[in-house]
C-alpha positions as CSV (number, residue, x, y, z in Angstrom):
1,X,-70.9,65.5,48.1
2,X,-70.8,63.5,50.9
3,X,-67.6,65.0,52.1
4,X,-69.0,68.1,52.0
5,X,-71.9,66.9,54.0
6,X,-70.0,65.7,56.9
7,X,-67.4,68.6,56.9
8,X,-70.7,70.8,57.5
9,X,-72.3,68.8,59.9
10,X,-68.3,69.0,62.1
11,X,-69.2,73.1,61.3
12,X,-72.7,73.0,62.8
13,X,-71.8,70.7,65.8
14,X,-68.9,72.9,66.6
15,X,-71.2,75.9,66.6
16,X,-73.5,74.2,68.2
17,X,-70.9,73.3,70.9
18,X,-70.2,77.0,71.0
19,X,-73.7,77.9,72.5
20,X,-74.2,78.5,76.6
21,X,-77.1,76.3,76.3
22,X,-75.2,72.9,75.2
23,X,-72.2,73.7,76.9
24,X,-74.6,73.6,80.4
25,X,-76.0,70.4,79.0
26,X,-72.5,68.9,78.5
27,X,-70.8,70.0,82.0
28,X,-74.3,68.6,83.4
29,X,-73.8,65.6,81.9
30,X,-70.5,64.8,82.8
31,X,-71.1,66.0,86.5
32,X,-73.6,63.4,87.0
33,X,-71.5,60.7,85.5
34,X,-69.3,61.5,88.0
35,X,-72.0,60.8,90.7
36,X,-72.3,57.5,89.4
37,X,-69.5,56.4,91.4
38,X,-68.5,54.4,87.7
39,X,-65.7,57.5,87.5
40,X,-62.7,57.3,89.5
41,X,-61.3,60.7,91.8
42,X,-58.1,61.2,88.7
43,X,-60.6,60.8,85.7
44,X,-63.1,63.3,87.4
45,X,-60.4,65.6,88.0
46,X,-59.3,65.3,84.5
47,X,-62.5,65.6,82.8
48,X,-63.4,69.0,84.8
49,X,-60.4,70.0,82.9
50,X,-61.3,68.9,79.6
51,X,-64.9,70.2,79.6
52,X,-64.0,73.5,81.3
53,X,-61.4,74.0,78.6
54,X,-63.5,72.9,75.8
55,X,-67.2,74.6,77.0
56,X,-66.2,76.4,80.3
57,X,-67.7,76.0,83.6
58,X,-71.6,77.4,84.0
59,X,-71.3,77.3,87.8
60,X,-67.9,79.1,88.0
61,X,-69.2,81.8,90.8
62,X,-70.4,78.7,92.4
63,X,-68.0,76.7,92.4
64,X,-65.9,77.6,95.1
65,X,-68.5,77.7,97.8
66,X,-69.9,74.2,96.7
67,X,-66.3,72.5,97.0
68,X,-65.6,73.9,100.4
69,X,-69.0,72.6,101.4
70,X,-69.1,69.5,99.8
71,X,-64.9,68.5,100.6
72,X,-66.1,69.1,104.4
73,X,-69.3,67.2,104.3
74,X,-67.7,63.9,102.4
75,X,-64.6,63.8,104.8
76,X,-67.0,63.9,107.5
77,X,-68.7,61.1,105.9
78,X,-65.7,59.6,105.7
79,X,-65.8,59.2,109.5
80,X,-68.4,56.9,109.9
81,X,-65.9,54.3,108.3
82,X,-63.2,54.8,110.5
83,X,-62.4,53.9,114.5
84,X,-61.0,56.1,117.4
85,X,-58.0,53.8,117.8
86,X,-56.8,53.9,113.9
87,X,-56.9,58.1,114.0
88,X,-54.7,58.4,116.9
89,X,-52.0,55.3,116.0
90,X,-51.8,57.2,112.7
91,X,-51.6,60.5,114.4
92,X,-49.2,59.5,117.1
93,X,-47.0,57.6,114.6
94,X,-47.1,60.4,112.3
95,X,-46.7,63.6,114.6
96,X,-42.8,64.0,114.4
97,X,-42.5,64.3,110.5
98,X,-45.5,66.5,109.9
99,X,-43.6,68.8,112.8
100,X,-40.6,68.7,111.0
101,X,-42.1,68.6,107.7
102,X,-43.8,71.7,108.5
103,X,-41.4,73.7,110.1
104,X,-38.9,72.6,107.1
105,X,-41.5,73.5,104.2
106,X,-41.9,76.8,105.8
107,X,-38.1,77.8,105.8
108,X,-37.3,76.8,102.5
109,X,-39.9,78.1,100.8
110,X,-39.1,81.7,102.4
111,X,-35.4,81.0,101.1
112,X,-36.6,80.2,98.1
113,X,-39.2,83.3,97.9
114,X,-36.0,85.6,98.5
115,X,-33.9,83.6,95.8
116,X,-36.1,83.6,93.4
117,X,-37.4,87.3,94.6
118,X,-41.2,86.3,94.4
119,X,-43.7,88.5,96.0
120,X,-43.2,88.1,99.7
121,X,-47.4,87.3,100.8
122,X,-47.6,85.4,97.5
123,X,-44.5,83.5,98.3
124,X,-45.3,83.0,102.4
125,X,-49.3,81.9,100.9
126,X,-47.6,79.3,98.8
127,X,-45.5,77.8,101.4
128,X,-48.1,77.3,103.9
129,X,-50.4,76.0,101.0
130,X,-47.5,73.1,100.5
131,X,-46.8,72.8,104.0
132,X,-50.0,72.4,105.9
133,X,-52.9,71.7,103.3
134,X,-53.2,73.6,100.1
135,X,-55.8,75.5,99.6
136,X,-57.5,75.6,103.1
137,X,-54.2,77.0,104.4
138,X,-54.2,79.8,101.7
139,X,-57.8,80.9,102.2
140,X,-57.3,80.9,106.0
141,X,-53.8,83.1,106.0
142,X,-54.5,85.1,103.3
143,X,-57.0,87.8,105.4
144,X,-53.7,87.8,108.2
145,X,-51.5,89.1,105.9
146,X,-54.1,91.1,104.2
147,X,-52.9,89.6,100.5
148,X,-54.6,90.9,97.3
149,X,-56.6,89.2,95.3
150,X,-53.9,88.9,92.7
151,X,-51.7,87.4,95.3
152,X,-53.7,84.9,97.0
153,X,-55.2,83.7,93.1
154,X,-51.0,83.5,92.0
155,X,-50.6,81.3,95.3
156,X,-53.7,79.0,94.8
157,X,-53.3,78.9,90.8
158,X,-50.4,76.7,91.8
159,X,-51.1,74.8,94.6
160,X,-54.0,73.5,92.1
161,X,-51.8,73.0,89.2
162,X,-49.4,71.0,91.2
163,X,-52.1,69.5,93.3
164,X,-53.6,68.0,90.0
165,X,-50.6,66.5,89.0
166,X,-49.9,64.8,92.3
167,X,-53.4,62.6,91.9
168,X,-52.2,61.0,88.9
169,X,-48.9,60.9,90.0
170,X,-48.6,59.6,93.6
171,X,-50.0,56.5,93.2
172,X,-48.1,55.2,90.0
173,X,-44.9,56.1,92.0
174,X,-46.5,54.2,94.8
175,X,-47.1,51.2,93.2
176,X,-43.6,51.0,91.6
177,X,-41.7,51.6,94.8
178,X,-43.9,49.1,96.1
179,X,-44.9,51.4,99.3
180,X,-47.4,49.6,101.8
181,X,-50.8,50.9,102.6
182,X,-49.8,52.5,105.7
183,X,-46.8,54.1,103.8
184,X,-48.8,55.9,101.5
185,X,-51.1,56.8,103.2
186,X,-48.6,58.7,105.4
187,X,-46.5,59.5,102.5
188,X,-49.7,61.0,100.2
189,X,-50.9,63.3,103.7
190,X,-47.7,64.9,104.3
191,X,-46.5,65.5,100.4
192,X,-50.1,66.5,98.6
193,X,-51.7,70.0,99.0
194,X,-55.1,69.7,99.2
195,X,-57.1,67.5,101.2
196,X,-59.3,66.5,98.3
197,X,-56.8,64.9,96.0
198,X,-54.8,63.6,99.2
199,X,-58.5,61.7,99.5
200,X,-58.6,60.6,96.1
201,X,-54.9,59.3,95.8
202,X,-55.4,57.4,98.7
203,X,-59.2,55.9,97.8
204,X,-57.1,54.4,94.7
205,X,-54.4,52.8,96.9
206,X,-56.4,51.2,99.3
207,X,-59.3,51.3,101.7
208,X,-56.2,51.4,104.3
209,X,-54.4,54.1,102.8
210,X,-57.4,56.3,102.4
211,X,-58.1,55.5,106.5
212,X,-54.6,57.0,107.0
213,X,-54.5,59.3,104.9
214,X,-57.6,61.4,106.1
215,X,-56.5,61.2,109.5
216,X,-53.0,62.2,109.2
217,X,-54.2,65.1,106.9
218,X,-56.7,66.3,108.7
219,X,-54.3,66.4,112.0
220,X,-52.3,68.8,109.9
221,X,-54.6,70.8,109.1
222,X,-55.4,71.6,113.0
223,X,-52.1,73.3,112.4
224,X,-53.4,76.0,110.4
225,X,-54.3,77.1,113.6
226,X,-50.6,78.0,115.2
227,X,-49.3,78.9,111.8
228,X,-51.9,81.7,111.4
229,X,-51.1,83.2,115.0
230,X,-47.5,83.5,114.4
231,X,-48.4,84.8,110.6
232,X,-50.5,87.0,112.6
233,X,-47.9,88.3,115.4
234,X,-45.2,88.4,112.5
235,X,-47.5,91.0,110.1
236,X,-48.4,92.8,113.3
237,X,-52.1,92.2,112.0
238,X,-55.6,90.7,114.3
239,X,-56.2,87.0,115.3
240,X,-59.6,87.8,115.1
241,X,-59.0,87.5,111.5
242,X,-57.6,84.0,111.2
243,X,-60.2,81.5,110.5
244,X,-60.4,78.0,111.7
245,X,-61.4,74.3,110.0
246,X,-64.0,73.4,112.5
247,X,-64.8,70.8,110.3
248,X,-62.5,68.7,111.7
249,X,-63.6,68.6,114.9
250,X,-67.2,67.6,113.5
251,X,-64.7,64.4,111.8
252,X,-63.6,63.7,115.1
253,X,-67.0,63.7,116.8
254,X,-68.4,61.3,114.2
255,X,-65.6,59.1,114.4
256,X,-66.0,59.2,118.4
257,X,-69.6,58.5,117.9
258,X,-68.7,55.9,115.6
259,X,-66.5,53.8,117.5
260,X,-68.8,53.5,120.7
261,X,-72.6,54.0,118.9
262,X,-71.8,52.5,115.8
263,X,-74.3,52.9,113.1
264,X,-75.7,49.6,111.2
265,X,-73.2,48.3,109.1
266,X,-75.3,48.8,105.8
267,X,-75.9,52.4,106.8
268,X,-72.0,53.5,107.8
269,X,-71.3,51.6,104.2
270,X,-73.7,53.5,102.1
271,X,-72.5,56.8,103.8
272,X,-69.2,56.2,102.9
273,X,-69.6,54.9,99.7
274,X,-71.7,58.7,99.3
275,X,-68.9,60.6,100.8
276,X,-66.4,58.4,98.0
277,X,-69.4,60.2,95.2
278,X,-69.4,63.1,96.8
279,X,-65.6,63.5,96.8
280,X,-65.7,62.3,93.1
281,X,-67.8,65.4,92.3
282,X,-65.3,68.0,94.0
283,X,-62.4,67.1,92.3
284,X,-64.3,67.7,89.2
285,X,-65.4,70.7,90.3
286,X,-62.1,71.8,91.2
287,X,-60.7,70.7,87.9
288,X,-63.6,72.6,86.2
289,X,-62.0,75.8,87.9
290,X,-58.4,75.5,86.2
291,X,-58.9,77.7,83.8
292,X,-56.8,79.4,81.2
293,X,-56.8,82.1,82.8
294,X,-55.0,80.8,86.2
295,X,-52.6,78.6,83.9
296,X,-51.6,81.5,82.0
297,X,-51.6,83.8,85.6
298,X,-49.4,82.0,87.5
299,X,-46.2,82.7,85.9
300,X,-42.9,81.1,85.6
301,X,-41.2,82.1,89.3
302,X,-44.0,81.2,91.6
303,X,-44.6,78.0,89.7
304,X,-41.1,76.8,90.2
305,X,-40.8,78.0,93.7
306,X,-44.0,76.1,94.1
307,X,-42.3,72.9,92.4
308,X,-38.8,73.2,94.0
309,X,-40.3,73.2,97.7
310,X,-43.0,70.1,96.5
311,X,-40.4,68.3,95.2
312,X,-38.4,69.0,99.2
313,X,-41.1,67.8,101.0
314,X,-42.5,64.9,98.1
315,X,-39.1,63.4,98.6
316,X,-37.6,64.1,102.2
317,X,-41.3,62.4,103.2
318,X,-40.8,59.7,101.2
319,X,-37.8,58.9,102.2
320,X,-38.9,59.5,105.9
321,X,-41.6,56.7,105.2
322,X,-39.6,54.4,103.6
323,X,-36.8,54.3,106.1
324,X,-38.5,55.5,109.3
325,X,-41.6,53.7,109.5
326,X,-42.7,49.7,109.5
């Protein structure tokens, strides 16, 4: 009897589960645990997995506008922890391998494209989503070279798939190769996609790393800007269409701002400790949005081309860090 009791009560919860109205609840829940702070970048990226698998995502049509707003507003934030000195060592020191690392990324994954005979936009989207940064750089060449929607979704579907896997893995490979703060911060700016979970690798490293980190990503980004004018004069298509991550300069004014008018201590604290929570809540956000669907989407070429040219530029950056820099 009282088997039968609980294995109805498991029925019932499960239906109830089922319903839009406790699913919201659920995804709710868990969102604002993650704005606790309590929840670290990985977990939050994890558990918008978990629930959108298991309830789905309530906010999905949202979703995408409120990561791009939020990412940019908590990196800004970001700023107000940093000084003018420490962006442009870590810019200046790191200039030469994100040139090359760029320029490198881009060739092979065309060669790759043609080997492995992917769609030629997908294949040039996914390239400059694992050369520059993910998928800002997809979103912004994607309208040059006038990609479908099919297209441009193959190409993000697995820069996020790979991107995910990078926050857990960077920093356990990290901490066994033993890689300094300023190493991995490099390393973690040149080698993930997305700004986002280059932020949240490095926030689990270090307060040093994540310093380095967001200013040597950031600095690549900026190059969204050329890539998208050559795309541009290559596909015989508009600059007027290429779109640019003013963002940035905003991080560069408050950092300005912050290294000659610096806010009270307690404030410039609290803001970044905010921007950390704010940061927390995208990445589950963006884990909320891999769904089924874009796993099952992808398909097998793209997502090894993807792999193939990470694994190029994960490991010729390492290397570069380990050997090249103090």
């Amino acid at each position: 009897m009282k088997t039968q009791v609980q294995s109805n009560s498991i029925i019932l919860l499960i239906e109830l589960l089922a319903q839009n109205k406790l699913a919201s609840i659920v995804f709710f829940i868990i969102l604002l645990v993650c704005a606790t702070g309590l929840i670290s970048p990985a977990i939050a990226l994890l558990l918008g997995i978990v629930v959108t698998h298991l309830f789905g995502n309530p906010i999905a049509i949202y979703s995408p506008k409120i990561i791009q707003w939020l990412l940019q507003i908590s990196v800004v934030g970001l700023g107000f922890g940093m000084q003018l000195k420490h962006v442009v060592t870590a810019g200046s020191t790191s200039f030469g391998i994100t040139v090359v690392s760029i320029a490198s990324t881009l060739l092979i994954g065309t060669l790759l494209g043609k080997w492995f005979k992917t769609d030629r936009k997908t294949s040039h989207l996914i390239a400059c989503g694992t050369a520059i940064c993910g998928g800002s750089a997809i979103a912004s060449i994607a309208p040059v070279i006038r990609s479908t929607e099919k297209q441009t979704g193959l190409a993000l579907g697995v820069i996020f798939i790979l991107n995910a896997i990078a926050l857990f893995l960077f920093p356990v490979v990290g901490h066994l190769l033993r890689l300094s703060q300023s190493e991995f911060g490099i390393w973690s700016a040149i080698a993930i996609h997305d700004t986002s979970s280059v932020v949240g690798a490095a926030s689990s490293y270090g307060a040093e790393a994540l310093q380095i980190a967001t200013s040597v990503k950031l600095a690549r980004a900026l190059w969204i800007i050329p890539i998208s004018f050559v795309t541009a004069l290559a596909s015989s298509n508009k600059a007027g269409s290429i779109k640019i991550p003013y963002f940035i300069f905003v991080f560069l004014g408050v950092i300005i701002v912050q290294t000659y008018f610096p806010v009270p201590d307690f404030a410039a604290v609290k803001i970044n400790t905010l921007s950390k929570i704010g940061l927390t809540i995208t990445l589950f956000l963006i884990g909320s949005g891999l769904t089924k669907e874009i796993l099952f989407k992808v398909g097998a070429k793209p997502l090894l081309q993807g792999l193939l040219l990470w694994v190029f530029i994960a490991s010729g950056s390492l290397l570069a860090v380990m050997y090249f820099f103090d």
